[in-house]
Residue, then its C-alpha position, 0 to 999 in steps of 0.5 A: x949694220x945691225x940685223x935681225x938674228x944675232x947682235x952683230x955691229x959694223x960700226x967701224x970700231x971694235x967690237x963689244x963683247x957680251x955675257x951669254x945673258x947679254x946674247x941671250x936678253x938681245x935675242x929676245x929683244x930681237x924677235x920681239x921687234x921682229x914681230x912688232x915690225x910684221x904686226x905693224x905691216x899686216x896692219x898697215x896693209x889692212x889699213x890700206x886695204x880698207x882705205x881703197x875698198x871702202x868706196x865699193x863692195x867688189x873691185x874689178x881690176x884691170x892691169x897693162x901688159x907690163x904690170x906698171x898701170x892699173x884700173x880699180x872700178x866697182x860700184x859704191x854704195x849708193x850705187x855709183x860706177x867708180x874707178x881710181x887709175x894707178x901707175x908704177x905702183x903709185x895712186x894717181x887718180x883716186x875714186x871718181x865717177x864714171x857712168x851716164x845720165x839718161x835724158x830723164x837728168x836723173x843720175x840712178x844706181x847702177x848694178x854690174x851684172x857681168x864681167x869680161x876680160x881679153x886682151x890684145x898683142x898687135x903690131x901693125x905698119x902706118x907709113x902716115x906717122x911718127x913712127x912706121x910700126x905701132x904697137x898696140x898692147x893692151x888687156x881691157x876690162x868690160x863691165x856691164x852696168x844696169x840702172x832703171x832707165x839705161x844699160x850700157x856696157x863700161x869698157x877700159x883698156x889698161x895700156x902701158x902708162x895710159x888708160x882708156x874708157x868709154x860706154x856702149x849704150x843701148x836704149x831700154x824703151x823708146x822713151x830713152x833716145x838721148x843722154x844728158x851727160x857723162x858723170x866721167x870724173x877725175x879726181x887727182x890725189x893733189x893740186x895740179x897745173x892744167x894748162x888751159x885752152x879752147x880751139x886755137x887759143x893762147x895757154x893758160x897755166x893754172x891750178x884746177x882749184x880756181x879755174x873757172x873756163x872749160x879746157x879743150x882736149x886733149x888736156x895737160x896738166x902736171x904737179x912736178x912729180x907726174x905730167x898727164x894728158x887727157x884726151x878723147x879718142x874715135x869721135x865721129x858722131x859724138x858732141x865735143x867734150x871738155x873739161x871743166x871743175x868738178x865739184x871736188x877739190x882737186x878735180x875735173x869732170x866731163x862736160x857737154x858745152x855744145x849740145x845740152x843732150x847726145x842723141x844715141x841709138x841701139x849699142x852705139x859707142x862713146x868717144x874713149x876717155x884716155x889718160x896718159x901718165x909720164x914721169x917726165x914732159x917729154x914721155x908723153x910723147x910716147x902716147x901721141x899715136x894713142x888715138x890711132x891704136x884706139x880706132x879701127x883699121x881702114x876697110x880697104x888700106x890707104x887710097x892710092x892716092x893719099x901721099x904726105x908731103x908739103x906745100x905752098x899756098x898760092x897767096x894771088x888768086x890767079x892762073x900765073x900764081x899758080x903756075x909759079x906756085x908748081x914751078x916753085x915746088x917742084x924746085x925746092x921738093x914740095x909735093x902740093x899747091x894751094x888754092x885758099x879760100x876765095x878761088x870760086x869768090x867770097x867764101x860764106x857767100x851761099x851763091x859762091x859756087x865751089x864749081x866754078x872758079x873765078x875768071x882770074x884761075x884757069x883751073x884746067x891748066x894749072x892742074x895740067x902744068x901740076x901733072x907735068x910736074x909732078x905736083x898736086x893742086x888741093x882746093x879749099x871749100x867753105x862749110x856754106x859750100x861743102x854742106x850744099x855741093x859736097x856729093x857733087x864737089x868729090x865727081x867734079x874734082x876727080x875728073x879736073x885732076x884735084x889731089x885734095x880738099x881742105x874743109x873751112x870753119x866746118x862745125x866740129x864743135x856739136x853732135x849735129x856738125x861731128x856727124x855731118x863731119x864723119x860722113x863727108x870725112x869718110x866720103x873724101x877718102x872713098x874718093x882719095x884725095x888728101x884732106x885737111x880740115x882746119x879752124x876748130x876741127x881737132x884730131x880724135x884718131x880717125x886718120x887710122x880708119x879714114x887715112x885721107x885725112x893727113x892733118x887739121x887745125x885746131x891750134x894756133x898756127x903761125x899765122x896768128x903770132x904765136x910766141x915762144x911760150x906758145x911753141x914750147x907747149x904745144x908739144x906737150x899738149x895739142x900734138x899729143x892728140x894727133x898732127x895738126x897743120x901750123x901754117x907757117x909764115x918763114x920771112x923772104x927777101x920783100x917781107x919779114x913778117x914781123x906782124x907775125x913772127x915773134x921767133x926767130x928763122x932757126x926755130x921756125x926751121x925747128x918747129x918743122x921737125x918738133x910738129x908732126x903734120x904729113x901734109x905741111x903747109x911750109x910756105x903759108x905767106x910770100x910769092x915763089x918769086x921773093x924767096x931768094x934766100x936758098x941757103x936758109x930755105x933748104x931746110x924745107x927742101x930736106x925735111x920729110x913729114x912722115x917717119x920711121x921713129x921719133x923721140x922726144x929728147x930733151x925739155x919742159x913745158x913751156x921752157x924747151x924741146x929737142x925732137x929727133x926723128x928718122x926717115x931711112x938713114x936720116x935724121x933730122x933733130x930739131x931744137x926750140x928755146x921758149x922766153x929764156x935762153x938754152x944752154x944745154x948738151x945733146x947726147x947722139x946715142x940715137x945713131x947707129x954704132x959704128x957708122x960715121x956722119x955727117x951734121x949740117x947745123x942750121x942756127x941763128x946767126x947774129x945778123x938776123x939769117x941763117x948761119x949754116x955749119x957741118x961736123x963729122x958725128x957718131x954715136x955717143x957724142x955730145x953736142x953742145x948747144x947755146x940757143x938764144x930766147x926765142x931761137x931754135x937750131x935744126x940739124x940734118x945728120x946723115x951718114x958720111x960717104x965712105 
């Protein structure tokens, strides 16, 4: 190897011998390379330096407490609030747009007039998650911005591998009292996969350069060398926000689909922006608790009365389905019941009145039958009946006993429906009941402030036949916004639902594991009295639905997942496979060394059921798995008795 200083070889063979002129000419010849290779840097660096400032005058810059993400922002010279987003060094979104547009719709300059900068060390307990402790590191950046018609302050918080924004506004003169749109933008250094969807429908792979529909959030996208999710964070009073095509090739922007302007009052904050950055599918995981980190702490704790737990739906509206509802969880460790929609009659019938139960449910004493046995009964109630009745419905259902309220086709698509929705969230949890909010509602990280919201929807659950595609996705996409309530619809003895399930039974036990949901609704079709496989609906019986840590172990969008989590000295590891089948080996370095366990495996046989094995394990081992299209494998590991 040659090196600077001296004419040195290693080249195996022997060495050249030169004259002294000979040393004397390399030399020489050395230094001048020497100096041509640190000009050539100096230039490169100035070249660079000039490409990343030549959009703004001043940068402002903001770095995550480990140093591997940063945030540039400053104002071009047109007078426009940009920022580019870097991560391990590398540029992954460039300059795009940032700001806001008064309701006068024109888009003005904007000075910054002052900067500020802190920073957050913190760790706090969440025993309604994936993990019990949360970290939550993060240096922030705020800029106070001035335009002629609008001031508003823009601050970013720089965490490890994801950034988030958002505005503090206040109005300038009465004429202002709306906004009509953000000019948040984000304009990547290539093409990249998003993988579109809206509310509860099917993905869509396909490229920002030719999308033509919005895209829910959170949003993931990928180019094969970074996977992103971009999501929105503390929206209670806000309009929904999605994403659409910028006008830049390679680029998303920031729109309003549901509200033509957003009403703001003095310093009231926007939702938080967030984009997450992962070398791998599987390390966007580490960014799911994201939206809790970016709310604020419940005022008095979690209410005592909002625990996790499972459920089954009593699919007969009556008395003795309730009955056998209670006896069927207490036997197979269900914490809850279900009442669906049409317990007080049609469920958008304004003269239904959610008061009132109808003659066939004896509401009184199935709530007392729940008591004994340790079970909660939660009630669903229609947004007809929720608007007209809810500061009469909370009292009531104190009184009769209730444990919880699941919000129906409530509007969580509009400003008008968000701050609606915000309040009676916040009003149920002054009361203590569990909720679950479903159809188009989806996680922004209130569960943080407002505990008693355990779940929502906003994804297409079991009931709407999913396939396997589908399954493998969501892990990638809408779970990392938060939990959300599948539904699932686990075959019986009297009814397979082949109508709706496209999978196999081993990978709906799985998704029991890979979906994160404190309240799980298990059992979502089929009397109590059809379930007479034990042996493959045990799993339901073991599996928690909060825990003390987690980890996505192995898979890509759309092909696989393996999910491990752990509740005290148990864990459970749950294993999908999408269209094509799965070969692949799972290393049991999650397990505490020294110690000995025990694996039950629970996969699919060749008959259709459950075929249900136990190995001893430790530490280091591999297992080797063969999963079928369309199949999954669930494993309960814990440690041997001595």
């Amino acid at each position: 190897m040659w090196k600077f200083g001296g004419p040195k070889f290693n080249s195996g063979k022997k060495r050249t011998r030169f004259t002294r002129l000979q040393r004397v000419k390399i030399f020489k010849l050395s230094n001048i390379m020497i100096k041509i290779k640190a000009t050539c840097c100096l230039l490169l660096l100035v070249i660079l330096g000039q490409t990343g400032h030549a959009q703004v005058a001043k940068v402002y810059k903001a770095l995550s407490p480990d140093r591997s993400t940063g945030i540039e922002t400053g104002v071009s010279k047109s007078g426009q609030l940009l920022y580019r987003l870097f991560v391990g060094g590398q540029l992954v979104i460039d300059w795009s747009a940032l700001g806001i547009t008064p309701s006068n719709n024109v888009v003005e300059p904007v000075t910054i007039i002052n900067e500020a900068a802190r920073s957050n060390r913190q760790r706090f307990a969440w025993p309604l998650g994936e993990s019990d402790t949360i970290t939550n590191d993060y240096n922030e950046l705020m800029l106070s911005c001035v335009a002629p018609s609008i001031h508003y302050n823009f601050i970013a918080r720089v965490y490890n591998g994801s950034l988030a924004f958002r505005y503090q506004l206040s109005k300038t003169s009465p004429a202002v009292n709306s906004i009509k749109k953000e000019q948040t933008s984000f304009q990547f250094t290539g093409p990249y996969t998003l993988y579109q969807y809206n509310t509860e429908s099917v993905f869509t792979p396909v490229t920002i350069d030719s999308f033509r529909r919005t895209c829910d959030l959170p949003a993931t996208l990928t180019n094969g060398k970074w996977y992103l999710s971009i999501g929105e964070a503390a929206n209670d009073h806000f309009t929904k926000a999605e994403l659409k095509r910028g006008t830049a090739p390679h680029s998303l922007e920031v729109a309003y689909v549901r509200d033509t302007a957003v009403h703001i009052v003095d310093a009231q904050l926007t939702p938080w922006r967030t984009i997450s950055v992962s070398p791998t599918a599987i390390g966007l995981h580490q960014f799911s608790q994201l939206g809790l980190q970016l709310n604020p702490p419940p005022a008095n704790g979690i209410p005592a009365g909002v625990q996790p737990g499972k459920l089954i739906r009593s699919v007969v509206l009556t008395t003795q389905s309730g009955l056998d509802c209670i006896d069927f969880a207490a036997a197979h460790n269900l914490q809850y019941i279900m009442y669906d929609a049409g317990w007080y009659g049609a469920e958008f019938n304004t003269v239904s009145d959610p008061t009132q139960p109808i003659p066939q449910i004896d509401m009184p004493a199935v709530i007392a039958h729940g008591k004994e046995k340790g079970i909660g009964v939660i009630l669903y109630v229609n947004y007809v009946g929720l608007k007209q009745k809810l500061d009469t419905l909370l009292p009531l259902y104190k009184n009769w006993g209730v444990a919880g309220m699941k919000f129906g086709f409530v509007d969580a698509l509009t400003q008008k429906g968000l701050n609606w929705l915000s309040g009676a969230i916040k009003k149920v949890n002054e009361y203590g009941f569990v909720l679950n909010i479903h159809d188009n509602y989806k996680p922004t990280g209130l569960s943080r402030t407002y505990p008693a919201l355990l779940t929502q929807e906003g994804i297409r659950g079991n009931e709407n036949t999913p396939d396997a595609f589908h399954n493998t996705v969501l892990p990638f996409t809408r779970f990392i916004g938060g939990a959300a309530d599948y539904t699932f619809c686990y075959p019986n003895i009297k009814e397979s639902y082949s109508h709706k399930l496209t999978v196999s039974k081993a990978q709906q036990l799985a998704l029991t594991v890979i979906y994160f949901s404190p309240l799980q609704s298990c059992f979502w079709y089929g009397k109590p009295a059809d379930y007479t496989n034990e042996e493959e609906i045990e799993f339901f019986k073991y599996v928690p639905t909060v825990w003390n840590e987690s980890h996505y172990l192995l898979g890509e969008i759309g092909k696989n997942i393996t999910v491990a989590r752990r509740k005290g000295n148990t864990w459970f590891v749950g294993s999908a496979a999408g269209l094509t089948d799965w070969q692949s080996n799972l290393p049991l370095n999650f397990l505490s060394k020294g110690k000995k366990y025990i694996a039950t495996v629970y996969e699919d046989d060749e008959a259709g059921g459950i075929r249900k094995t136990a190995m001893t394990v430790k530490k280091g081992d591999v297992i080797h798995f063969d999963i079928r299209a369309k199949g999954g494998q669930a494993m309960v590991i814990r440690p041997a008795v001595p």
